[in-house]
ZARO-232130 format. One record per atom (N, C-alpha, C): residue number from 1; x, y, z; atom name. Coordinates in steps of 0.05 Angstrom, whole numbers. Atoms other than C-alpha are relative to their C-alpha. Example, Ala and Ser with C-alpha at 12.3 -4.5 7.8 and 13.67 -1.06 7.14 Angstrom:
<sites>
1;18;-24;0;N .
1;246;-90;156;CA .
1;18;24;0;C .
2;-16;-24;-1;N .
2;273;-21;143;CA .
2;-15;22;14;C .
</sites>
This chain:
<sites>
1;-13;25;-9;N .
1;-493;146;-786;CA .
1;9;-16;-24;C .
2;-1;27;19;N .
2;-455;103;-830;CA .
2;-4;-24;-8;C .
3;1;17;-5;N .
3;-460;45;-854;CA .
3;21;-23;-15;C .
4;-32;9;3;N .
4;-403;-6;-857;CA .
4;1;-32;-14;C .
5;6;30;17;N .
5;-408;-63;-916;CA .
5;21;-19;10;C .
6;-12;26;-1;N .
6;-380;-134;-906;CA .
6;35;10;-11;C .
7;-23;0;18;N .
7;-297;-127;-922;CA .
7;3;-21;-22;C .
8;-3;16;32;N .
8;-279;-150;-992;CA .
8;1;-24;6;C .
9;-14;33;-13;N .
9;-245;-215;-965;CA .
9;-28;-11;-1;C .
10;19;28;-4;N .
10;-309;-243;-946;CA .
10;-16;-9;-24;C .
11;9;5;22;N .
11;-335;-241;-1017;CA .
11;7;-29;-11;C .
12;-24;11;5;N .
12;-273;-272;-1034;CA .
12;0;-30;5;C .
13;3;30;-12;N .
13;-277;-332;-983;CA .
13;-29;-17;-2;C .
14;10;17;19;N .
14;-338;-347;-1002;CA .
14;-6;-6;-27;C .
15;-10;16;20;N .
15;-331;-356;-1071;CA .
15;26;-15;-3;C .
16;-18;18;-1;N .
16;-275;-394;-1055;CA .
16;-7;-32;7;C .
17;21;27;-7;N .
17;-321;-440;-1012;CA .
17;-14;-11;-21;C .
18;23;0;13;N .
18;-366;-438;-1062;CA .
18;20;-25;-30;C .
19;-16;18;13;N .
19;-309;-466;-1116;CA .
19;14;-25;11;C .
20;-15;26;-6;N .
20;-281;-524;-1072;CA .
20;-32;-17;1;C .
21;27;26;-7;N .
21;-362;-551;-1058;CA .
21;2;-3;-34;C .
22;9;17;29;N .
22;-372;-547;-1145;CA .
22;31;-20;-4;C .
23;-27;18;8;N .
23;-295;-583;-1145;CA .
23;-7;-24;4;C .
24;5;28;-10;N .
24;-323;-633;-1103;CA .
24;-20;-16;-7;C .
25;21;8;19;N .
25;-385;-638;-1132;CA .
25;7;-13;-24;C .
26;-4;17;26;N .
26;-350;-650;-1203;CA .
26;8;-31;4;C .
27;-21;19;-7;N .
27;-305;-701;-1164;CA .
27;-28;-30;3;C .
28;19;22;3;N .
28;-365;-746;-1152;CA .
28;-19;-4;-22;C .
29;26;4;29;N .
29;-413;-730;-1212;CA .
29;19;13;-26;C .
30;-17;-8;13;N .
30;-378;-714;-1267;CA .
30;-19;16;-22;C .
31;9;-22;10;N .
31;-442;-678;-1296;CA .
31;-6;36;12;C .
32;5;-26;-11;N .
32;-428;-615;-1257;CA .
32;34;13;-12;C .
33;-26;-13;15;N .
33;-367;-599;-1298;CA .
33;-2;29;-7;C .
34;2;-26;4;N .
34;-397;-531;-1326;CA .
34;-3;20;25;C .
35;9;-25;-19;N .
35;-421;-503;-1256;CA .
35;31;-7;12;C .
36;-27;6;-4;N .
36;-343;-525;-1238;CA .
36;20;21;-11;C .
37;-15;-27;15;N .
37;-319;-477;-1291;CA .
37;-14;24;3;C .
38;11;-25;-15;N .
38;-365;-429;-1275;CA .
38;-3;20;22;C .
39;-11;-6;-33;N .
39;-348;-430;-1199;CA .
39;35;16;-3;C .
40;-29;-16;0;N .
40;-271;-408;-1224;CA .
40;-10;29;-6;C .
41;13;-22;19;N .
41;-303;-359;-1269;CA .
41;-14;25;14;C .
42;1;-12;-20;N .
42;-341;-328;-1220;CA .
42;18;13;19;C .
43;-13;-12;-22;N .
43;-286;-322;-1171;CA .
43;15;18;-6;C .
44;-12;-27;4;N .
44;-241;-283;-1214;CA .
44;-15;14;-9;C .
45;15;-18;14;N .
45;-297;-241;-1240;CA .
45;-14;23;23;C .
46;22;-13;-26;N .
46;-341;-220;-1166;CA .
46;27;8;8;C .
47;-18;-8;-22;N .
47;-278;-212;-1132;CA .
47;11;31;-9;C .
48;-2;-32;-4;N .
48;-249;-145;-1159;CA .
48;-25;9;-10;C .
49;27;-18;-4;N .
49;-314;-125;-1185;CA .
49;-17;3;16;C .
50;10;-12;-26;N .
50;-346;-126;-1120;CA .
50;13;24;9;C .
51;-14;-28;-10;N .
51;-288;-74;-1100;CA .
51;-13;28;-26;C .
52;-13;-16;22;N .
52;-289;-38;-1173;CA .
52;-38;11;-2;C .
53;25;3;17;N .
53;-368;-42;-1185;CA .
53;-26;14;31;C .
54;11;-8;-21;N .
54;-403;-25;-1105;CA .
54;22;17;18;C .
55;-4;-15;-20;N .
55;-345;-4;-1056;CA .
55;7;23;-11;C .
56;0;-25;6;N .
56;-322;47;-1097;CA .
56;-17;24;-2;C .
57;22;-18;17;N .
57;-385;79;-1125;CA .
57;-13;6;34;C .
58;5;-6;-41;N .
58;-406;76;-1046;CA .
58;13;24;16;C .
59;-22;-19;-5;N .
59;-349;110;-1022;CA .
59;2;28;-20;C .
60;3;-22;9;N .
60;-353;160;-1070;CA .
60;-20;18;1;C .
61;26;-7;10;N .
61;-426;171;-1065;CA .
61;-3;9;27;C .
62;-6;3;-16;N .
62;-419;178;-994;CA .
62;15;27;6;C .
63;-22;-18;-10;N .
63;-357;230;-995;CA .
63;-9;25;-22;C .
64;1;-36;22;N .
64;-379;276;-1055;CA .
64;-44;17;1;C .
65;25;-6;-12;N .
65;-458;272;-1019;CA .
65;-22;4;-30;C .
66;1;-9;24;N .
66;-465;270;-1095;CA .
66;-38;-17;-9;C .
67;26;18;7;N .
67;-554;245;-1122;CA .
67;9;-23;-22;C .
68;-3;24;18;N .
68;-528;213;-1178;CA .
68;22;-15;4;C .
69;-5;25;-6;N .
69;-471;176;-1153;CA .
69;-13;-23;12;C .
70;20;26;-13;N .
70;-517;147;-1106;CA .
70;-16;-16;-21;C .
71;17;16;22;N .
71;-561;117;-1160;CA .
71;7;-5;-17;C .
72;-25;25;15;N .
72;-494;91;-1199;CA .
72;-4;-20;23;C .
73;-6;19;-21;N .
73;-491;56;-1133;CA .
73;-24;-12;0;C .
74;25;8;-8;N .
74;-563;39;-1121;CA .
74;-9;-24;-25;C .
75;2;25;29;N .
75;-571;4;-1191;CA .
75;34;-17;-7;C .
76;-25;32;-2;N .
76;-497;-39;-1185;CA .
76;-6;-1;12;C .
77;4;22;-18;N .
77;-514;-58;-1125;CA .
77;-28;-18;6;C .
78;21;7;5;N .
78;-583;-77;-1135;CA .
78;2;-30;-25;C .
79;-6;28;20;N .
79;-556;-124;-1199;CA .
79;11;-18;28;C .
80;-26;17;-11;N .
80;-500;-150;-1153;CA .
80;-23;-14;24;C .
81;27;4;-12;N .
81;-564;-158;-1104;CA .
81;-13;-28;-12;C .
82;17;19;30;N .
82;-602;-204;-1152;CA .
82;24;-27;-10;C .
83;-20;27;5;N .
83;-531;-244;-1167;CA .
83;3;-16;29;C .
84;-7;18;-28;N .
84;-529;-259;-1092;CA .
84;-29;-20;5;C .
85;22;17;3;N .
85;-605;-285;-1094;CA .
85;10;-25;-18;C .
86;-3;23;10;N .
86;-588;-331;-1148;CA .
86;21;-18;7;C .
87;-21;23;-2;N .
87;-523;-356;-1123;CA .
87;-6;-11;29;C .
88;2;21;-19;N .
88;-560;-381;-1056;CA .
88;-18;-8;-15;C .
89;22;12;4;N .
89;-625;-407;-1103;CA .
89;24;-30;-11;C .
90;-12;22;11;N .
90;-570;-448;-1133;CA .
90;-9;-13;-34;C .
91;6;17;28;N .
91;-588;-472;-1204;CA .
91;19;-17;-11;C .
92;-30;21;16;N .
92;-547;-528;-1233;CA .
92;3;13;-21;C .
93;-14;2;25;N .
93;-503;-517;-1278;CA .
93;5;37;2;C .
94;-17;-17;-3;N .
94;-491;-448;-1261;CA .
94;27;12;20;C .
95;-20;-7;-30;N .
95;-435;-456;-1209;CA .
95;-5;18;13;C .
96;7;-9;-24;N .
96;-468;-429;-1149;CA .
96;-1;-24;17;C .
97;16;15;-15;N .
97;-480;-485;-1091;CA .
97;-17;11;12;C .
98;20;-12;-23;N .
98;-537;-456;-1066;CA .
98;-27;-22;0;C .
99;13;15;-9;N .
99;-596;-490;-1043;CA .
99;-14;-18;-17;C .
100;9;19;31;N .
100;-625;-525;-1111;CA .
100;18;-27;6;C .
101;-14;21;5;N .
101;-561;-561;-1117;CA .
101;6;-12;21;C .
102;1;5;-18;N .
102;-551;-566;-1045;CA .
102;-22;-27;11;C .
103;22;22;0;N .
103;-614;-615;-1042;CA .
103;-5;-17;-13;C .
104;-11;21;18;N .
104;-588;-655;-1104;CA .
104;16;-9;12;C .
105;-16;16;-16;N .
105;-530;-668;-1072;CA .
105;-1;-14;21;C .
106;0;14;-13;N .
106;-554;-693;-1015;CA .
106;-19;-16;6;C .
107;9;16;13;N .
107;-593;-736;-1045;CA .
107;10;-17;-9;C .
108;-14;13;12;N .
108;-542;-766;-1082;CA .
108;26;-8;11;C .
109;-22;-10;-13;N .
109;-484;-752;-1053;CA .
109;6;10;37;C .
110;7;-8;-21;N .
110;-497;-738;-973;CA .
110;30;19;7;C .
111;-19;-11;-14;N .
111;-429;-720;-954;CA .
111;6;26;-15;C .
112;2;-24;25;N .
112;-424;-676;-1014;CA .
112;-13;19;10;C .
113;22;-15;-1;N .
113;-489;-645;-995;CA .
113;3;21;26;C .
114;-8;-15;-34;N .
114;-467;-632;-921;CA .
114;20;31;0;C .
115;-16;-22;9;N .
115;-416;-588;-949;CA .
115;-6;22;-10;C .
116;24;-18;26;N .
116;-457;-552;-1003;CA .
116;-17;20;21;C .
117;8;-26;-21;N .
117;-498;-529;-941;CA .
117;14;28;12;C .
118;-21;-23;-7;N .
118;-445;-490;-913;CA .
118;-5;28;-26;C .
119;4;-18;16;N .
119;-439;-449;-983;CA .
119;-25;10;0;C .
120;26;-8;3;N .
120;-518;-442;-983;CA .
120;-9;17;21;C .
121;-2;-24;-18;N .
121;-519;-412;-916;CA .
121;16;30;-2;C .
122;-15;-22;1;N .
122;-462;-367;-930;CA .
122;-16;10;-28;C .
123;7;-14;18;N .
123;-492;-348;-998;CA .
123;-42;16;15;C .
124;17;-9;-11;N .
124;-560;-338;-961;CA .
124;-2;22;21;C .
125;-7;-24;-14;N .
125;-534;-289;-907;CA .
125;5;18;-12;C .
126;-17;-29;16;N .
126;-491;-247;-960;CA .
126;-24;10;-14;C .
127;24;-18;7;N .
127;-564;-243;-998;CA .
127;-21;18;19;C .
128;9;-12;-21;N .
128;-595;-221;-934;CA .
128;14;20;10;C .
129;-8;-29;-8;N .
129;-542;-175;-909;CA .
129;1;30;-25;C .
130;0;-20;20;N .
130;-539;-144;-975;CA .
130;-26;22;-5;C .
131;25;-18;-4;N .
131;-615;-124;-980;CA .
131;2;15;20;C .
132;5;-18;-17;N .
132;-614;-98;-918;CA .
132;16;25;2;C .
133;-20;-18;2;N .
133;-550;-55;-931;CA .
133;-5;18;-18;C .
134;15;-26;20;N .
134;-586;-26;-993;CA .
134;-20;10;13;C .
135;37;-14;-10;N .
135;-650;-13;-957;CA .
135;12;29;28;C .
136;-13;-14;-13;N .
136;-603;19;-902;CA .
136;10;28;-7;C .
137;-11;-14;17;N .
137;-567;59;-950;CA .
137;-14;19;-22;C .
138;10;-16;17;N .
138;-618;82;-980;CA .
138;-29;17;17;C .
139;20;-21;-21;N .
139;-666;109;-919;CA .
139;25;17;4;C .
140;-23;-27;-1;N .
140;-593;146;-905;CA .
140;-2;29;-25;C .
141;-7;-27;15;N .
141;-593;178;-977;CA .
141;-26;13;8;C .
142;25;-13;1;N .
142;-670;198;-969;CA .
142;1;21;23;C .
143;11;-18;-24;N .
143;-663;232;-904;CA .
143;16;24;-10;C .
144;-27;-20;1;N .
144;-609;274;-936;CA .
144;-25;21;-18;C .
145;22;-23;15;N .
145;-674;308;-982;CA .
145;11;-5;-27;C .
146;-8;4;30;N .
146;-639;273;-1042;CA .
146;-22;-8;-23;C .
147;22;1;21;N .
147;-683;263;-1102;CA .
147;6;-18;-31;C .
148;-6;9;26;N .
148;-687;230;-1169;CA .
148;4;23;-21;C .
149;-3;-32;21;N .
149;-697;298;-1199;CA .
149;28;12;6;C .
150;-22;-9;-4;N .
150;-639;326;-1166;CA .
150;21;-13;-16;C .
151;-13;22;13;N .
151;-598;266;-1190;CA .
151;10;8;-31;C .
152;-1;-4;31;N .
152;-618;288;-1264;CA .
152;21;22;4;C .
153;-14;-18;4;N .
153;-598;354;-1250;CA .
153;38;2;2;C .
154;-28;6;-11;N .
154;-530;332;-1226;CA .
154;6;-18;-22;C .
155;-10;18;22;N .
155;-517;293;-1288;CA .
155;0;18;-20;C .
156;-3;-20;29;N .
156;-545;349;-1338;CA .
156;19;16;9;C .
157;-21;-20;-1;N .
157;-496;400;-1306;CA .
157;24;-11;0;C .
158;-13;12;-1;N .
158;-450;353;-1303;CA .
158;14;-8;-37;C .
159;3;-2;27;N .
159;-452;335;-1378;CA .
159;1;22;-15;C .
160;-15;-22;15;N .
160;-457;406;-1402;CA .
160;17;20;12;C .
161;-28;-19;3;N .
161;-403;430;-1368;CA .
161;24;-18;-5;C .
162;-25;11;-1;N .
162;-351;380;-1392;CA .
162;3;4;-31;C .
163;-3;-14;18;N .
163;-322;404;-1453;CA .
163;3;-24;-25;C .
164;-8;10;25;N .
164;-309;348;-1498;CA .
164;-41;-11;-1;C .
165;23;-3;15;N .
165;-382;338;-1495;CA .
165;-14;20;-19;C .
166;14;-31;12;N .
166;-404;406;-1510;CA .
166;16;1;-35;C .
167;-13;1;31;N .
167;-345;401;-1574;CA .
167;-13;-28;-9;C .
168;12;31;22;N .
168;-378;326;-1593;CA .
168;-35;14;-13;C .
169;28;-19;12;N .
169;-447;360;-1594;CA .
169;-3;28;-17;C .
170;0;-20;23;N .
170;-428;426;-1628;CA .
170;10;-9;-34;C .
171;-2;15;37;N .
171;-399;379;-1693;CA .
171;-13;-11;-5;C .
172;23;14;15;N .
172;-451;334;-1695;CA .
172;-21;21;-3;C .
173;19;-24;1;N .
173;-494;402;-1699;CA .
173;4;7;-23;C .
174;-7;-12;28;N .
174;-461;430;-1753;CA .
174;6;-22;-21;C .
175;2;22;24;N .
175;-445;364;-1791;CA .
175;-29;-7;-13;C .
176;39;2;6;N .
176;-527;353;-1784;CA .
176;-4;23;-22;C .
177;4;-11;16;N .
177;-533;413;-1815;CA .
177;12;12;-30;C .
178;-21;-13;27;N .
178;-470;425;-1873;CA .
178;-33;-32;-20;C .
179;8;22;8;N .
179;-511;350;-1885;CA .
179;-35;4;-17;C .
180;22;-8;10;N .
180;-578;385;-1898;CA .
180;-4;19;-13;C .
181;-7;-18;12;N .
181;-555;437;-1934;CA .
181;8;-9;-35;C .
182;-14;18;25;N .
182;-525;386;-1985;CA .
182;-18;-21;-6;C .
183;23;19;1;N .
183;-585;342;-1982;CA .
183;-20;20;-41;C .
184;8;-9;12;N .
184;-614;347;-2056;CA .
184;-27;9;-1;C .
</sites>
């Protein structure tokens, strides 16, 4: 059974949300200037590397049934995992609104704050659907009889049969040794 991640877009729209609540935020406090630039910063940064950094390595991992793609995939998405936790905990000053700043703001700021919710829910689902999409994704690879060992092995054969390795490691072999030969 597959399983069928969130389309890119919604990344997208919410860090978009996510940059109009720190805009608005700056617009009333003018000490949230850094998580303001950080909210741009973010958006062009998650947006193709969500495509470049999980759907691919997915999709590939997926179509070539391959151990060690999966566990390129399993460790990016596991970071990217971990970036979605923090961008609902919210910390000031790192442009996230998630629930930290969410509860400053509406404190200070109510209408502000009302808004800010919105992003904190949406960043709190995307951390929730995400775990569960790895935990999903990864009772799939297990049932397949995939392995960590296997994985290796699919990397060492992988590695010595590609040839500009095998020529990088046969000169550093012989340079090691012209090198110990000339050693007084």
């Amino acid at each position: 059974s597959w399983v069928s991640p969130p389309p890119p877009g919604s990344s997208t729209v919410g860090l978009f949300i996510n940059f109009l609540a720190s805009l608005i935020w700056f617009c009333v406090d003018s000490t949230g200037g850094s998580g303001f630039g950080l909210s741009i910063l973010w958006a062009l940064i998650f947006t193709p590397c969500s495509f470049m950094c999980w759907y691919r390595p997915m999709y590939k991992a997926f179509r070539s049934d391959s151990s060690f793609n999966f566990f390129v995939f399993f460790f990016i998405f596991f970071a990217q995992n971990v970036m979605y936790v923090l961008q609902a905990v919210g910390i000031p000053g790192w442009g996230f609104s998630g629930w930290i700043i969410t509860f400053v703001a509406l404190k200070n700021h109510p209408g502000v704050g009302i808004f800010m919710i919105l992003v904190s829910v949406l960043f709190t689902i995307v951390a929730g659907l995400g775990i569960i999409m790895l935990k999903r994704i990864h009772s799939l690879y297990r049932r397949t009889g995939a392995s960590f060992q296997k994985a290796q092995a699919e990397f060492t054969a992988g590695v010595l049969s590609n040839q500009a390795v095998r020529t990088a490691a046969a000169n550093a072999a012989a340079g090691a040794a012209s090198n110990a030969f000339q050693a007084p």
